[in-house]
Every structure is written in C-alpha cells, then in structure tokens.
C-alpha positions as CSV (number, residue, x, y, z in Angstrom):
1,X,0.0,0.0,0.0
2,X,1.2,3.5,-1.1
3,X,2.0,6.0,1.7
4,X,-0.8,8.1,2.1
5,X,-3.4,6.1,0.8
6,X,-6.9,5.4,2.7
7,X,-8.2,2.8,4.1
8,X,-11.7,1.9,3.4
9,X,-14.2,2.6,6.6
10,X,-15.3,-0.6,8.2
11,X,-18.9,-1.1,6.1
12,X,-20.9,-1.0,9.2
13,X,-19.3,2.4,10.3
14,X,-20.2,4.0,7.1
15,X,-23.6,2.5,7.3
16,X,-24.4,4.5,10.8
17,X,-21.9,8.0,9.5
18,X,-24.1,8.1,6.1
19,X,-27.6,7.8,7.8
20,X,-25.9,10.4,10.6
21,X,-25.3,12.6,7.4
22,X,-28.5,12.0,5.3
23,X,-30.4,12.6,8.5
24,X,-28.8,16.5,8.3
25,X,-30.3,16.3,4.6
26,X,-33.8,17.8,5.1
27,X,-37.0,15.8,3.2
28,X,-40.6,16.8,2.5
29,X,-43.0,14.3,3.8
30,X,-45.1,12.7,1.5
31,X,-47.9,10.0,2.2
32,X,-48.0,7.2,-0.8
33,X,-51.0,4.7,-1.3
34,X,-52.1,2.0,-2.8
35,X,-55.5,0.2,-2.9
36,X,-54.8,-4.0,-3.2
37,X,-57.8,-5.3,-2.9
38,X,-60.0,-4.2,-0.3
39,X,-56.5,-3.4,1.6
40,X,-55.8,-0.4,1.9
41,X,-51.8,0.4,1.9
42,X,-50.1,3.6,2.9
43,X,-46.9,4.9,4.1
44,X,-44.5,7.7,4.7
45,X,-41.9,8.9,2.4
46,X,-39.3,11.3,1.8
47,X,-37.6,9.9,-0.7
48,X,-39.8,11.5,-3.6
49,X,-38.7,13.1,-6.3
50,X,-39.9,15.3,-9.5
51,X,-38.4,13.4,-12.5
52,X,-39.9,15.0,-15.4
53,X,-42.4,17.6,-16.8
54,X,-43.1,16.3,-20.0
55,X,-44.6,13.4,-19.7
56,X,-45.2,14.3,-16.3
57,X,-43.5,11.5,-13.7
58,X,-42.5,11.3,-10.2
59,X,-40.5,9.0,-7.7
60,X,-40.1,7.1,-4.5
61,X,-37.9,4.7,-2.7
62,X,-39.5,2.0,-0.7
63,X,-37.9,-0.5,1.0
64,X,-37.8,-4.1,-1.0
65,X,-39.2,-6.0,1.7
66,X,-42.3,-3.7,2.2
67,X,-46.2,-4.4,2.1
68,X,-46.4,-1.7,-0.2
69,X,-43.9,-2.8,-2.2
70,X,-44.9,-6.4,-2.6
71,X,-48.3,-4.8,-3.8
72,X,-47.1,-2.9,-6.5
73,X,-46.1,-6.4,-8.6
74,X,-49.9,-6.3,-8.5
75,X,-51.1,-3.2,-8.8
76,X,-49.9,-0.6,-11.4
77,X,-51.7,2.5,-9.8
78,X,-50.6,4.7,-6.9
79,X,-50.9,7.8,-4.8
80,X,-49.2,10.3,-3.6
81,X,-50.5,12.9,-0.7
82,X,-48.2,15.8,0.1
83,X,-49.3,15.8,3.2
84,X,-49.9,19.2,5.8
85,X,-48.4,19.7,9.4
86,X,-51.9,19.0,10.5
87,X,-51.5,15.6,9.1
88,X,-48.2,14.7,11.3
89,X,-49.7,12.7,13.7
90,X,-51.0,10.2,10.3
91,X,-47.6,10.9,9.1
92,X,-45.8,9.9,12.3
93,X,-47.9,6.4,12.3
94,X,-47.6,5.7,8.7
95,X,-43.9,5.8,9.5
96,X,-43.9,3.1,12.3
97,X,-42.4,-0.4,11.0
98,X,-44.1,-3.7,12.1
99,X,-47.7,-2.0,11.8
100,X,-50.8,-3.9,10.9
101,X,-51.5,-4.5,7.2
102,X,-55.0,-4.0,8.2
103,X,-56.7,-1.0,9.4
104,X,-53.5,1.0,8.4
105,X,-55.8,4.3,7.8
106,X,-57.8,3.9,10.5
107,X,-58.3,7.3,11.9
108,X,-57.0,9.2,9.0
109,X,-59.4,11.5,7.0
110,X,-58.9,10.4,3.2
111,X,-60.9,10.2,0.2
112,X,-60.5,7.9,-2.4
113,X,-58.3,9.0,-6.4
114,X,-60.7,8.4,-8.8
115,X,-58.3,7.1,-11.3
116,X,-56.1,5.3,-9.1
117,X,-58.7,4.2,-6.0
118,X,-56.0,4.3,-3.9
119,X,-56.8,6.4,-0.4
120,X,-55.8,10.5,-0.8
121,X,-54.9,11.8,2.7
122,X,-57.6,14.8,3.4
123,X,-54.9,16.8,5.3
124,X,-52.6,17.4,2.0
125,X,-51.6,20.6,0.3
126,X,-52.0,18.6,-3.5
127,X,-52.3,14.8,-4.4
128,X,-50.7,13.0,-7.2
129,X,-52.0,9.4,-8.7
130,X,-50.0,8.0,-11.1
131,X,-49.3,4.9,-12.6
132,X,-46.2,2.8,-12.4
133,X,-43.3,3.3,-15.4
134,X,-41.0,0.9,-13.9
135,X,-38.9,-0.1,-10.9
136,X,-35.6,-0.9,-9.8
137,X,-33.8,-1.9,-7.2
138,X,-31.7,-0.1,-5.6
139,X,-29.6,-1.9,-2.8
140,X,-32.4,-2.5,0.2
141,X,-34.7,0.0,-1.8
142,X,-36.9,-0.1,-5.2
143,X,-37.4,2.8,-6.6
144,X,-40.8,3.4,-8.2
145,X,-41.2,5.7,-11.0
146,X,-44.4,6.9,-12.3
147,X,-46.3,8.7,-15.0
148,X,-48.3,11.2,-13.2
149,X,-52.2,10.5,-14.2
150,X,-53.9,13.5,-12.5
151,X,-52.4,16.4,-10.2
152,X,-54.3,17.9,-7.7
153,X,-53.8,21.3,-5.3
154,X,-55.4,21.1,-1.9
155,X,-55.4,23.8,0.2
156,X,-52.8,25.5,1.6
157,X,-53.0,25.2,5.7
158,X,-50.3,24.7,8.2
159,X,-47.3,24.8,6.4
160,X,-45.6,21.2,5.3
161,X,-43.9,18.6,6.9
162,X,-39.9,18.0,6.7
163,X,-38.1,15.0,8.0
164,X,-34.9,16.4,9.6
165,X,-32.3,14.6,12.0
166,X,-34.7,11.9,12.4
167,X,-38.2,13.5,13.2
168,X,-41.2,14.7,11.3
169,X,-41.0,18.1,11.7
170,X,-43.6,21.2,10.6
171,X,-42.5,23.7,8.4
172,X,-44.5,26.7,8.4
C-alpha cells in the first residue's frame, strides 16, 4: 500500500456515519397509497422526487421488503398525498415499521383517487396518482417511477412537513 493512501471505513461504520449525514439532509414528507384489494396500503416517504415535466412523472424509494412494495407487482396504480403539518400525527404512524397491514388508515381522513382508487390523505396541500413506469432496485430499496395521471392542489394550511435529524417536523 502506497504511503498516504486510505483505508476503506469498516462497512458497518459507514452505514451509521451516512444515515448520521443523510439525517442533516432535510425531506418533505409525502404519504404514498395503494388500494390491493380491499387493503388499503399507505406509508410515509421522503424519498420523492420530480423526474420530469413532460410526460409528467414522479418517484419514490421503498424499502424491498415492504407491504407496499410487494403490492405494486400487483397493482400498477398509486398515490401520492403531500401531506400538511396538520397531518403529522398520520404521518408519524404511517412511518412506524411492524404496523398492521389491516386498518392502516384507521383514523386518518382520506378520500378515495378516482383514477387510481388508492386512499388521498384529506390533510394534503395537493395529491398526485399515477401509474407505475417501472422499478428498480436499488440496494435494500426499489425505486418506483411513475407517470403522473392526475395532479391535484389542496389547500394550503399549516405549512408542510420536513423529516430532519430523524423527526417529522412542521415547516410553516
């Protein structure tokens, strides 16, 4: 080995710096949906992206082993809610691992998208369902890209939600 030269950071080291780091990377909090079934599925994301104008598409990460995920190799259509601070509490739950697949919206105000049925968080500043382009993994994430089908402004109330060193935080 040259002098000089690094040495490669034991991998579970980096794991903990890099989420220490990402976790100083603010996120807007997003709710996305789907509608398998008569099983309503839903949860939190920051990992969303604008990807193009024309068409219009948009994207999230999910992790591979999710309900969600596992429901989208049956289902092409999705939702996204860009949810309000007044919808932290929803956001907060939706976030929690090892919750029910059942009864996941239970106590959260939503409506249904008419073009993708999935469930549209009532506490959102705008709504976006869109249908799946393709996904790819990504080490322990997909990542779902979409073709936006409908776009939808709510109204503005509270301010949004960020997702900053590790909480859900309001943004007003």
């Amino acid at each position: 080995m040259s002098e000089g030269a690094a040495v490669a950071p034991d991998p579970e080291e980096l794991v903990e710096r890099y989420r220490a780091a990402m976790g100083r990377l603010a996120g807007g909090v997003t709710v996305v949906s789907v509608r398998a079934g008569q099983v309503d599925l839903a949860m939190t994301a920051t990992a969303v992206a604008s990807v193009s104008l024309r068409p219009p598409m948009v994207l999230f990460c999910v992790y591979s082993d999710a309900r969600l995920r596992e429901a989208l190799d049956e289902v092409d259509t999705w939702a996204i809610s860009l949810v309000d601070a007044d919808a932290r509490v929803a956001a907060e739950r939706l976030a929690m691992p090892g919750r029910p697949t059942m009864g996941q919206l239970i106590g959260v105000q939503h409506h249904r998208g008419a073009l993708s049925g999935a469930a549209l968080v009532d506490g959102a500043q705008g709504w976006l369902e869109c249908r799946t382009a393709w996904i790819k993994t990504a080490g322990d994430h997909d990542v779902v890209v979409g073709e936006v089908l409908d776009a939808t402004l709510g109204a503005t109330g509270t301010g949004a939600l960020v997702h900053y060193l590790g909480r859900i935080r309001p943004l007003s």
